[in-house]
N, CA and C of each residue as an Amber inpcrd file, in Angstrom:
protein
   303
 202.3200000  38.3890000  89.2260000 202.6010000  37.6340000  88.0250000
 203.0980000  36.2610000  88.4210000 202.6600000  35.4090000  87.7190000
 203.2420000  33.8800000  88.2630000 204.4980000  33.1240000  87.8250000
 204.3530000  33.6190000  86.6730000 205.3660000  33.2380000  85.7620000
 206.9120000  34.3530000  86.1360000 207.4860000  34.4540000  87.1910000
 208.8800000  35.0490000  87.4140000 209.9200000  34.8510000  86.6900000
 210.0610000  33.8880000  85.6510000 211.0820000  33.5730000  85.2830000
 211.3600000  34.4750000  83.6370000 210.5450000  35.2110000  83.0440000
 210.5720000  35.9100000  82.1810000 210.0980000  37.3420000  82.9290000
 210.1510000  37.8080000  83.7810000 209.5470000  38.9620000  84.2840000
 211.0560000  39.9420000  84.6440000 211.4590000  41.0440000  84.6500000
 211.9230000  42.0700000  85.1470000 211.3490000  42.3980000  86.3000000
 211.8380000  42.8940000  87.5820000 211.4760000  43.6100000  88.3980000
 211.5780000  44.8020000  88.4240000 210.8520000  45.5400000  88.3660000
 210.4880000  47.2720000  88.7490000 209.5360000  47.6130000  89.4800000
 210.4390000  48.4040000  90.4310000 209.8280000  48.7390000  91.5840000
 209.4600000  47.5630000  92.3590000 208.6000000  47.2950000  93.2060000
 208.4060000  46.2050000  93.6900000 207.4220000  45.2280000  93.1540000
 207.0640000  45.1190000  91.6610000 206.1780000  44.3630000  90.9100000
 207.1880000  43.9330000  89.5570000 206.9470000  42.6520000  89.2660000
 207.0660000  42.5570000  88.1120000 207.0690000  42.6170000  86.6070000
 207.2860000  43.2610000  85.9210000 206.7820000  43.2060000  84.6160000
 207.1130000  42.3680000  83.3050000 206.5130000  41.9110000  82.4340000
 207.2210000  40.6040000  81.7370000 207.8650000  41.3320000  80.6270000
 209.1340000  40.4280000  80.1870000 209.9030000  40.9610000  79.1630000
 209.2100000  41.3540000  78.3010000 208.0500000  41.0800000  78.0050000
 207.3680000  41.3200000  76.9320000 207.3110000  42.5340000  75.8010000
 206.7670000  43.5290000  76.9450000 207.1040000  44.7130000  77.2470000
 207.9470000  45.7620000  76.7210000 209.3440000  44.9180000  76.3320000
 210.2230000  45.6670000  75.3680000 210.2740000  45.9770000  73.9580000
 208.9330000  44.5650000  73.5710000 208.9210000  44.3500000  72.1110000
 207.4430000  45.3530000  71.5710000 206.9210000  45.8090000  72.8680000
 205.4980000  46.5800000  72.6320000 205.7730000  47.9010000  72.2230000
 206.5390000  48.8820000  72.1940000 206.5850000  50.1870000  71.5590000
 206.4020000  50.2160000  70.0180000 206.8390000  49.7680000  69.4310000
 206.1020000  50.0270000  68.2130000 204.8380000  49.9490000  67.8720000
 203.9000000  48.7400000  68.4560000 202.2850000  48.6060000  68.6350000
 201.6300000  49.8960000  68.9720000 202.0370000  50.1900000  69.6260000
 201.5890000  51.8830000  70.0270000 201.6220000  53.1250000  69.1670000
 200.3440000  54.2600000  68.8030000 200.6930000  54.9580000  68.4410000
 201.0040000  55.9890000  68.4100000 201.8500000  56.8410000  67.7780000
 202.6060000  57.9280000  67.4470000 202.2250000  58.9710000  68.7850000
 200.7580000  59.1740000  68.6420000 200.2420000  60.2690000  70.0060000
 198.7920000  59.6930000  69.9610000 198.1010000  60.2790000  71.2860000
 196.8090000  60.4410000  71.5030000 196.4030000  59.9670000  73.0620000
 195.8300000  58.6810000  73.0860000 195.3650000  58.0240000  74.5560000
 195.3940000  56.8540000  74.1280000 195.3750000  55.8040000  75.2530000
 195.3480000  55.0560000  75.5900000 194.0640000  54.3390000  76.4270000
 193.1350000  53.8040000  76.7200000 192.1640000  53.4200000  77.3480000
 192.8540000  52.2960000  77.8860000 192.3700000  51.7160000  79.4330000
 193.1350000  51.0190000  80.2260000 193.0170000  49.5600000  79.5740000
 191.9620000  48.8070000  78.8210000 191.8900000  47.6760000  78.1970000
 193.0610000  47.5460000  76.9460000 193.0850000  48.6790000  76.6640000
 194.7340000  48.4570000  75.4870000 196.2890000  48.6530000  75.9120000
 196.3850000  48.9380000  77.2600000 197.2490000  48.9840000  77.8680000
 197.6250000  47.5120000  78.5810000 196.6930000  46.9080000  79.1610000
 196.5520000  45.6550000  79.8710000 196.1510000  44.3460000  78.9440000
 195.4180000  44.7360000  77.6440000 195.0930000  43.8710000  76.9620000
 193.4440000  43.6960000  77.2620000 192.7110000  43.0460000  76.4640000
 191.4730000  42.7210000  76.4230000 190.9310000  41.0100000  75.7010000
 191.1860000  40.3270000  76.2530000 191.1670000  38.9160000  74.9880000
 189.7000000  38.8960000  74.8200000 188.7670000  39.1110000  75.6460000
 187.1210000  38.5060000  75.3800000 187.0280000  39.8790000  74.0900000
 187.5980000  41.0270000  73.7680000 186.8830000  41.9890000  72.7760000
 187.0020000  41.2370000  71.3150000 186.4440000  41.8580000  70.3750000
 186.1190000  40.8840000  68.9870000 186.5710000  41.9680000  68.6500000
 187.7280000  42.1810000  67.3510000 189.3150000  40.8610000  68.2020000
 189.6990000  41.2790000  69.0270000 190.2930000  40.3530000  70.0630000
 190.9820000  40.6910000  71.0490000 192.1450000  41.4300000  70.8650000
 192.3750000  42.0850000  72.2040000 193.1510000  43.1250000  72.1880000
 194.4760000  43.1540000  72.8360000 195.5910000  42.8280000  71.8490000
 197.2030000  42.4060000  73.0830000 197.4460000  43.3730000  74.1500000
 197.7460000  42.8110000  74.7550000 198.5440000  43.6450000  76.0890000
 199.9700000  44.1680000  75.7170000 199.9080000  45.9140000  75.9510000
 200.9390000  46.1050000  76.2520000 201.8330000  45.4510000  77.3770000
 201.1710000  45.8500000  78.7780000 201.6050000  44.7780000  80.2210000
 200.6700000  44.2700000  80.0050000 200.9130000  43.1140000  79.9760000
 199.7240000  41.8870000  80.1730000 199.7510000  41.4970000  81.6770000
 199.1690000  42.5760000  82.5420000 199.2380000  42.5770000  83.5890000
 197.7220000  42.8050000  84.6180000 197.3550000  42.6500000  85.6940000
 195.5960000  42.5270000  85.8450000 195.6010000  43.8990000  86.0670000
 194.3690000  44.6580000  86.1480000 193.5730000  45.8010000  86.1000000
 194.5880000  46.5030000  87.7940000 194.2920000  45.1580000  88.5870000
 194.2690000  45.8750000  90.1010000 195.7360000  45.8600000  90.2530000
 196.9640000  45.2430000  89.4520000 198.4510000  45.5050000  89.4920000
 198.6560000  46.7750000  88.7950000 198.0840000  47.0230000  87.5300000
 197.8000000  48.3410000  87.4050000 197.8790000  49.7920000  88.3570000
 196.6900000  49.4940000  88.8430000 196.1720000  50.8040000  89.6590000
 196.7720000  50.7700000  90.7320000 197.7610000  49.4680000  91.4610000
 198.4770000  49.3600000  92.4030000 199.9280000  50.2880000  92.2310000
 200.2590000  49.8170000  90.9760000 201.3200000  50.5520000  90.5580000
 201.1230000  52.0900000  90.0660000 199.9920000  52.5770000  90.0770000
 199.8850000  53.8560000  90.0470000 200.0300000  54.7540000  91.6520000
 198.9030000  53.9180000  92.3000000 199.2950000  54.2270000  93.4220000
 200.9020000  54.2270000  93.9850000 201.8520000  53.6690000  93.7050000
 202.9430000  53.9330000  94.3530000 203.8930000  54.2500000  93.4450000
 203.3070000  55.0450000  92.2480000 204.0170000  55.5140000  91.4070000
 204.8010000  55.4790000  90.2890000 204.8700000  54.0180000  90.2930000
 205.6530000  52.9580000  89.0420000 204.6720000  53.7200000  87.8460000
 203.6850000  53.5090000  87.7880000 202.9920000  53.6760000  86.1080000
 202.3680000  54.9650000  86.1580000 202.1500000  55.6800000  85.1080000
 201.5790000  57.1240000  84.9120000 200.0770000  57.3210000  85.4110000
 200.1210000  58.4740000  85.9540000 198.8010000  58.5350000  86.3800000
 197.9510000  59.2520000  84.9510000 196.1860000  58.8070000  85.3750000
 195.6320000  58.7470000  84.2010000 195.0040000  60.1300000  83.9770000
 194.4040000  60.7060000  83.0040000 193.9000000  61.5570000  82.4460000
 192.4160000  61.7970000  82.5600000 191.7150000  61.8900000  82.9300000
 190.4170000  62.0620000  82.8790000 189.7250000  62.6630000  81.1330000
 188.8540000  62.0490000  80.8340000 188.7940000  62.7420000  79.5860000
 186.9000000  62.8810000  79.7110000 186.6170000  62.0990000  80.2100000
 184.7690000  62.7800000  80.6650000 184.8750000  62.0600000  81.9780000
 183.2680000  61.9640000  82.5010000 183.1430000  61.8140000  83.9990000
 183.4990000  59.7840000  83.3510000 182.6660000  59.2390000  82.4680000
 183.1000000  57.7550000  82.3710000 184.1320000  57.5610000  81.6100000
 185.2440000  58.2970000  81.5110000 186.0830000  57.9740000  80.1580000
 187.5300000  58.2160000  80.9620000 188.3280000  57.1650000  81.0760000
 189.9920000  57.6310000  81.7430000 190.8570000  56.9410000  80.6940000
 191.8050000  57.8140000  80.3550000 192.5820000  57.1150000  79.5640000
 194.3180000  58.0620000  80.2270000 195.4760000  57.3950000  79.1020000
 196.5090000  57.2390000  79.6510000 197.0130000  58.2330000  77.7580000
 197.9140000  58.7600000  78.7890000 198.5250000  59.8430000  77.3230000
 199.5830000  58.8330000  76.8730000 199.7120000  58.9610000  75.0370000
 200.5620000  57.9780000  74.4460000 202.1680000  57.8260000  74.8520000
 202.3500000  59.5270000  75.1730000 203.6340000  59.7890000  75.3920000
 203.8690000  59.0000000  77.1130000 203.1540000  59.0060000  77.4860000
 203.2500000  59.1530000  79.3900000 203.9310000  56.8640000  79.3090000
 202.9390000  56.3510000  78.2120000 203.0500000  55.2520000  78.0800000
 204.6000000  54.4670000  77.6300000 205.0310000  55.4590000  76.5620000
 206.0480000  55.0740000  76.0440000 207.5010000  55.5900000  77.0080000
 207.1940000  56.3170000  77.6960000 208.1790000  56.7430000  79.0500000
 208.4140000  56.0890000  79.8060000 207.2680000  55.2370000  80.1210000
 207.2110000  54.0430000  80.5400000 208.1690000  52.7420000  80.2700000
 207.4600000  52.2470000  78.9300000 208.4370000  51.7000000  78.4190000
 209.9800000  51.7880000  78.3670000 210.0540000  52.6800000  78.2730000
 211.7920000  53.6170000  77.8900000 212.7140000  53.5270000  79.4410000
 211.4800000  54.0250000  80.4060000 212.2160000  53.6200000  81.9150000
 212.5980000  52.1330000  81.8690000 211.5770000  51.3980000  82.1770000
 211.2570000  50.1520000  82.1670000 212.4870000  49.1620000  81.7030000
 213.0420000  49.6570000  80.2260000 214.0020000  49.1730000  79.3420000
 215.4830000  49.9910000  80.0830000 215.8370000  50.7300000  80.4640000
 216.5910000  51.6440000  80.9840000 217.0300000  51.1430000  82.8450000
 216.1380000  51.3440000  83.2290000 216.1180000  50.7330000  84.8650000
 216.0660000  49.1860000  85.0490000 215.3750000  48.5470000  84.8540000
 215.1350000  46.7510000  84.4570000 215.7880000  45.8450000  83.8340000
 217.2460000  46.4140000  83.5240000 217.9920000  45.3330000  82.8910000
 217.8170000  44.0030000  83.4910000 217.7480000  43.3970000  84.6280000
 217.8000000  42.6370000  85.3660000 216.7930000  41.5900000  85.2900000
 217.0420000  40.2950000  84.2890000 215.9460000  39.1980000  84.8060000
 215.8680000  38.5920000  86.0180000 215.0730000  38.4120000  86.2610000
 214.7990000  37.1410000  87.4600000 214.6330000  36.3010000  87.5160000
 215.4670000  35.0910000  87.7020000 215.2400000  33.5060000  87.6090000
 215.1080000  33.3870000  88.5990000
């Protein structure tokens, strides 16, 4: 992320304050597909980012455990459980008090 000066650190990546104000956008239960998690601007309409964060900080942070691992739902279809997302959040807000200037 480039912008450090609105970002929290967790784990060893950043995430932007943003982030705290996104739980309600989300709903109640179901999945998540990785473009509504990260955001999508080219879709008609575009689509906010929960982390407005790139695809490969993503899957980086899965790999070392920061973000939930995903669900398989067919052989082309991965998505992220609603609950697994908002745990997220809830850590995130819980562990991350800490800005970084």
């Amino acid at each position: 992320m480039n912008n450090r000066n609105q970002a929290i650190k967790y784990g060893s990546q950043y995430v932007p304050e943003d982030v705290r104000a996104c739980a309600p956008l989300i709903p109640d239960f179901g999945y998540l597909r990785l473009r509504h998690i990260i955001g999508d601007s080219k879709a008609d309409p575009p689509i906010p980012a929960i982390f407005p964060i790139s695809s490969s900080s993503w899957w980086n942070g899965i790999k070392k455990n920061l973000y939930p691992k995903p669900v398989k739902l067919s052989a082309n279809c991965t998505a992220w459980r609603v609950e697994d997302i908002r745990d997220l959040i809830n850590r995130i807000n819980s562990e991350g008090e800490t800005s970084i200037e």
